[in-house]
C-alpha positions in Angstrom: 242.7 -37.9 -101.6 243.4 -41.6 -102.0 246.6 -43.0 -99.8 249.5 -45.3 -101.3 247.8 -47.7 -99.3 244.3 -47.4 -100.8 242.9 -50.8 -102.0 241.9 -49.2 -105.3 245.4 -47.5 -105.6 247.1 -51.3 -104.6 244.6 -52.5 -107.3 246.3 -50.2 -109.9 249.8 -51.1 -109.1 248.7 -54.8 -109.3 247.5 -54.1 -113.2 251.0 -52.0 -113.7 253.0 -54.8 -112.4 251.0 -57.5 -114.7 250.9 -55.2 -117.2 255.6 -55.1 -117.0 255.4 -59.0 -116.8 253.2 -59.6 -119.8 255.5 -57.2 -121.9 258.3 -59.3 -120.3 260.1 -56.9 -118.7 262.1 -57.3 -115.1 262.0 -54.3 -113.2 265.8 -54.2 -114.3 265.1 -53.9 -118.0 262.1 -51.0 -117.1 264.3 -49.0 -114.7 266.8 -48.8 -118.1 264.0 -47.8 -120.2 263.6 -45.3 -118.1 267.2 -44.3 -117.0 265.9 -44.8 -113.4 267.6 -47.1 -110.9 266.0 -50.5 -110.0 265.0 -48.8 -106.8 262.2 -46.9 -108.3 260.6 -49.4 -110.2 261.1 -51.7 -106.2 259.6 -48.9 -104.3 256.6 -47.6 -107.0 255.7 -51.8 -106.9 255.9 -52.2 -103.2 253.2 -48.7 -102.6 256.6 -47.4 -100.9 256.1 -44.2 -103.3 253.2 -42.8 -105.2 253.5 -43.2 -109.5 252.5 -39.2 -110.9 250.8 -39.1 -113.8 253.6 -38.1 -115.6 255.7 -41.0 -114.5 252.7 -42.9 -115.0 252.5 -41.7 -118.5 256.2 -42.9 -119.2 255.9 -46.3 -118.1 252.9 -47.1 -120.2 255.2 -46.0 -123.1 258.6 -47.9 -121.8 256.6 -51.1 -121.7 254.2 -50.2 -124.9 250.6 -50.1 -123.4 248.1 -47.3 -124.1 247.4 -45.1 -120.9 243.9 -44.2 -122.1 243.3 -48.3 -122.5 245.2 -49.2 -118.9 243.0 -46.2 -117.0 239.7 -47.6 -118.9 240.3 -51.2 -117.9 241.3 -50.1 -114.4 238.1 -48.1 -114.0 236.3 -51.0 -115.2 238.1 -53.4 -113.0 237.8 -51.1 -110.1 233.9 -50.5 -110.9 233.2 -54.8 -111.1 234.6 -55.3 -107.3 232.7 -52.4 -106.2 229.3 -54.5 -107.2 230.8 -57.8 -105.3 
């Protein structure tokens, strides 16, 4: 099982966190989306806690990307740097 500190797992919270900013959300305005504290959002960003896939799952809809879309372009991501 992959770690927090995983470089494909550090990859995925690098897409999330672009993924926030380009819907233009602060990790304030997420965490209230979410009725979580800022803390969450801080500590998820940071690899200080692992994201479930449920949590996961809620995100994607607080900041109005498709899952299914984010995993595929992840994967694909994930797949290019493993040819470099």
């Amino acid at each position: 099982m992959a770690s927090i500190f995983h470089s494909e797992y550090k990859q995925f919270l690098r897409q999330l966190i672009a993924a926030r900013k380009a819907a233009g959300f602060t990790q304030e305005v997420l965490a209230a989306r979410l009725e979580k504290k800022q803390s969450f959002i801080s500590k998820y960003e940071r690899g200080e806690r692992r994201l479930d896939v449920v949590e996961f799952l809620g995100i994607a809809k607080a900041i109005g990307i498709d899952p299914i879309i984010f995993i595929r372009d992840f994967i694909n991501s994930s797949l290019k740097e493993g040819d470099a």
